[in-house]
N, C-alpha and C positions, 0 to 999 in steps of 0.2 A: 672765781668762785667767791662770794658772799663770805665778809668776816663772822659773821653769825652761824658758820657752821662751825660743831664742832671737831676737831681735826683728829683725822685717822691715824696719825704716829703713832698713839699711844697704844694703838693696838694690831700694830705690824709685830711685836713681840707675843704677839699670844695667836698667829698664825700657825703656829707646829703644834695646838693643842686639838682639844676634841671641838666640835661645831657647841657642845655645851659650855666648855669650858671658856672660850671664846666671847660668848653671849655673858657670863658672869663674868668676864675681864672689860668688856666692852660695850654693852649692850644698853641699850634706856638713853631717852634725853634728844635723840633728835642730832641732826647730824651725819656728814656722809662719813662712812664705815668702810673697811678695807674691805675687800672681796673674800669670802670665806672660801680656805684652801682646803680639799677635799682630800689633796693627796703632797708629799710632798713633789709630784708629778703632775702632768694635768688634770687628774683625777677621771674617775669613769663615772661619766656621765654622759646619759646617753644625747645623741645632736637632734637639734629640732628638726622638726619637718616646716618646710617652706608654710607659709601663711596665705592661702588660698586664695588672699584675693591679692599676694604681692607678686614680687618683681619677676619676670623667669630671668635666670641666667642669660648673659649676654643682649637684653634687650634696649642695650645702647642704639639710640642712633646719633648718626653724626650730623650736626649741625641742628640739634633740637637748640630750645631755646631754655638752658638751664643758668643757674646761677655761676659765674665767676669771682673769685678771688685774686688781684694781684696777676692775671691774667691767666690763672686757672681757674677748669672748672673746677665745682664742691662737688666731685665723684660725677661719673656720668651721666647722661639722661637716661630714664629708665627705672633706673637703681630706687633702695630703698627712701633715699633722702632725696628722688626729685621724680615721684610721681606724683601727678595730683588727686585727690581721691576724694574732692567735694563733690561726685554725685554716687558715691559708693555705698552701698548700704552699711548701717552699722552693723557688730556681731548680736548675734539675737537675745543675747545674756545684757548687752552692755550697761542697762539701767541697772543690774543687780552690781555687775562691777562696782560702777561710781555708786550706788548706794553704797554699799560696802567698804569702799576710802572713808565716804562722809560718815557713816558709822564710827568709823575707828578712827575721828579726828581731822578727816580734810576740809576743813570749815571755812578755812582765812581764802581771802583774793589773791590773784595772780601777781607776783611783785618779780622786782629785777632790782640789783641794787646798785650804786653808785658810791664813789668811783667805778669803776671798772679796775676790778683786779687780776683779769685773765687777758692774756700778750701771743699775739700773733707775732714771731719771729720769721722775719726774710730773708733765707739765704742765698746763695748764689754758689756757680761753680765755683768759685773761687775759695768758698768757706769752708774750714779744714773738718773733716770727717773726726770725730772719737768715737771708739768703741765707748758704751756706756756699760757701767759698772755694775754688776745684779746685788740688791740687799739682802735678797734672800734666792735660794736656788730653783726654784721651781714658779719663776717670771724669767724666763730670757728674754734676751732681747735681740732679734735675726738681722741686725743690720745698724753698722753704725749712724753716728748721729750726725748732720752737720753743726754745727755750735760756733761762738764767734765769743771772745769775754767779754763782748757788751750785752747778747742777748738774756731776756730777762723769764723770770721764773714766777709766777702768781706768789706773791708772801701771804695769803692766807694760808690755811691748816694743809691744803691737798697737794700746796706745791708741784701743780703743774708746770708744762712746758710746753709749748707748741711751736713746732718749726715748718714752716713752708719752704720747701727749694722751687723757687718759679722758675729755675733753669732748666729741672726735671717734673716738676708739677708732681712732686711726690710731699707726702705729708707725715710729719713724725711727731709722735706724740707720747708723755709720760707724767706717772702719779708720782709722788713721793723723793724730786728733781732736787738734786742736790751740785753745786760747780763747783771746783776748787780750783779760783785762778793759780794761785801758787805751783800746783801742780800742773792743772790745766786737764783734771779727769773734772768726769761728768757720769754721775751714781743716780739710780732710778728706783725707786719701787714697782714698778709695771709701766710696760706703753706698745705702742702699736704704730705699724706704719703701714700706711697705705698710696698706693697709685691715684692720684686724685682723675687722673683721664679714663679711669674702667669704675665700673660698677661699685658701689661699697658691698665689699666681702666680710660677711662675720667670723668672730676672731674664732681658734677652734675653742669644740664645748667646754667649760667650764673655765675658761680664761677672760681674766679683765683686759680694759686697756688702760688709758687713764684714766676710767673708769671706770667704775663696780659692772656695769652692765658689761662692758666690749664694745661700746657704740663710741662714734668719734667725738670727741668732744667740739674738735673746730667746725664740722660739718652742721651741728644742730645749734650755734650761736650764734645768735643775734648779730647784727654787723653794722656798723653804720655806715658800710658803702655799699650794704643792701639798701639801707632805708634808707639813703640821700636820695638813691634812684628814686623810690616812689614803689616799692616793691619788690620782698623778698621771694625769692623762688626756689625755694626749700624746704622742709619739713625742720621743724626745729626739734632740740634736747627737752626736756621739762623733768624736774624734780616733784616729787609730792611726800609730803607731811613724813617723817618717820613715823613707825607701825601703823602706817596704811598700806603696806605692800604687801603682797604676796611673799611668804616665806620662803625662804631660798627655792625663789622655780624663778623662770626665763621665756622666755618665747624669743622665737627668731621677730629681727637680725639681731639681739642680743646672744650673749654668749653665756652669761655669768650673773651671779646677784650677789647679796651684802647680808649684813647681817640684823640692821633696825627696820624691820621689818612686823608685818603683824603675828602675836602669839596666839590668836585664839581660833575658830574653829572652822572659820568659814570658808567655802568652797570658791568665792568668786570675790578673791581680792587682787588687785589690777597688779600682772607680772612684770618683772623687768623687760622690755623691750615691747611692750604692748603700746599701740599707737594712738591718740587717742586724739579726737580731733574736735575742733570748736563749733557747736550747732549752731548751723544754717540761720536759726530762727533768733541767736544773739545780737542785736541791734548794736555792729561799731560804730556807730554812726554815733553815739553817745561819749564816744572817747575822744581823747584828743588826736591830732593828726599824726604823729609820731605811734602812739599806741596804734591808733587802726590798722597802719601797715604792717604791723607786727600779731593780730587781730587778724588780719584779712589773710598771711599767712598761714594759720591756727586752722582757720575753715577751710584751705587752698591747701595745703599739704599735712596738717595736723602735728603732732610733738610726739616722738617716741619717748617712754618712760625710761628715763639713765639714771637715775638717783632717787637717792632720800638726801630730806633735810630739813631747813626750821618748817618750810614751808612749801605754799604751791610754787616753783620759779622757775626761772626759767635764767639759761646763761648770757652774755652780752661780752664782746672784747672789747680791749680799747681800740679807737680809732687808728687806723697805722700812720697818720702822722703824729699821733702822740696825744692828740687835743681831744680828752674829754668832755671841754665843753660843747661839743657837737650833742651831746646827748640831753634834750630835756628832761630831765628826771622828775619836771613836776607833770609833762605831758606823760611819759610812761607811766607815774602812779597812778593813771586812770585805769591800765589794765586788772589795777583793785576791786573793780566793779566785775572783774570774770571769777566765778568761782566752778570748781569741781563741778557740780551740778549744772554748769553750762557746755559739759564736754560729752560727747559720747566715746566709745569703744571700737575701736574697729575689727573687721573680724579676727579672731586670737586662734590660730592654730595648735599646734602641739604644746605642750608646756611640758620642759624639761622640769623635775623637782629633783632635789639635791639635797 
């Protein structure tokens, strides 16, 4: 995650307060935000209904031709993160949506930033399981971790984690990641694991994962051994602008939302887990080579909403051999030229508010 956000610690201690009190401990400036706790349980809120033109349950098939990771797929074919939905109509609202971000501030272009500060770790049978530690009670976490004292943690604000076991193609993941070789415990703010060979399942209502939404972080980021191929085959994550979102509501496959979000009145600002995808009629053919494939994704699978922050963005890991310089960053900052206004809406089902 981008050093320009700024970081949610400071407002993991004001989680046991009220949703107002909260917003005056934490709120303003832009930046991704801790998940607003409703309860200190998982709070009642009620679960979305399925998004009319998504995924059914179970519509995996075997040997479709989805994206791999390290010899896993990125969750099944089917599923919310690998269907294509470039001749899908939009939702019938969708210009009011994206009016409604650019209203309230979604102006700037599409950026990714560099270095890469988000780390794919690979473990193996062999890598020792710890239970992970809960900061507060009401984030469990249903299953230990594998973890290794070499593997590494994002050092920007959000202190993530991300672990691949390609022995079991299962995938773990957490906010707020803290290790202490000394002891050899490993302390989380929230995360999530999921089967990367079945469907991606949303986390239940009103739970984040490592992130505000509930969406995976590894699944919607960028990859440079997607784009070495020549073509990502996955819907990606995408941030937009603090207080251009929808105040605390969701739509599936989201779970959960945050708290910079928009305060004023309007009926149609884009929810957490709303999909939103690159119009047709956006000429990549203007970007560079590296951007278009990232671009031609956009249109081919579109971005689910997971965050706020400085800006429109979108995530990128490091390389798993370690070599950032894989990454042209003066080729990506052509994706500068996509702004909000180049996106539409895809249809928006149910919208939890909270």
């Amino acid at each position: 995650m981008p050093l320009s956000r700024i970081s949610r610690a400071m407002c993991i201690a004001a989680l046991s307060l009220t949703v107002s009190a909260l917003l005056a401990a934490c709120g303003g400036g832009g930046g991704a935000t801790p998940p607003v706790a409703v309860s200190p349980s998982y709070g009642a809120v009620s679960t979305p209904s399925p998004v009319p033109y998504g995924p059914p349950p179970g519509s995996a098939s075997a040997g479709s031709n989805v994206a791999t990771f390290d010899g896993c797929s990125v969750f099944a074919a089917g599923g919310w993160y690998n269907k294509p939905i470039a001749g899908t109509l939009p939702d019938p609202n969708s210009s009011t949506y994206i009016n409604g971000a650019v209203a309230a501030g979604a102006t700037g272009g599409l950026e990714m930033y560099f270095p890469s500060s988000e780390f794919i770790n690979v473990a193996s049978s062999s890598t020792p399981q710890l239970t992970v530690q809960q900061q507060v009670s009401y984030h469990r976490f249903s299953a230990p971790y594998p973890w290794a004292p070499n593997f590494k943690i994002e050092p920007a604000g959000d202190s993530h984690a991300i672990v691949l076991d390609a022995s079991t193609c299962h995938l773990y993941e957490s906010y707020g990641t803290s290790y202490n070789a000394s002891s050899n415990t490993l302390t989380a703010f929230s995360g999530a694991n999921w089967d990367l060979t079945k469907p991606f399942v949303s986390m239940p209502a009103g739970q984040p994962s490592a992130m505000a939404s509930g969406l995976s972080l590894f699944a919607g980021m960028v990859k440079w051994e997607d784009v070495s191929s020549g073509v990502i085959r996955h819907a990606l994550n995408i941030a937009i602008p603090a207080g251009t979102a929808c105040n605390h509501c969701y739509t599936a496959p989201a779970s959960a939302a945050e708290a910079y979000t928009f305060k004023g009145s309007s009926a149609y600002q884009i929810p957490y887990g709303a999909h939103l995808r690159l119009k047709a009629s956006f000429n990549i053919a203007g970007l560079s080579p590296q951007a278009q494939i990232v671009a031609k994704a956009l249109q081919t699978y579109g971005a689910y909403m997971a965050d706020t922050g400085c800006c429109l963005e979108l995530w990128q890991a490091q390389p798993l051999d370690g070599n950032d310089a894989h990454w042209n960053s003066a080729d990506l900052a052509t994706l500068n030229r996509i702004r909000m206004s180049d996106f539409e809406v895809m249809p928006v089902g149910q919208v939890t508010h909270y």
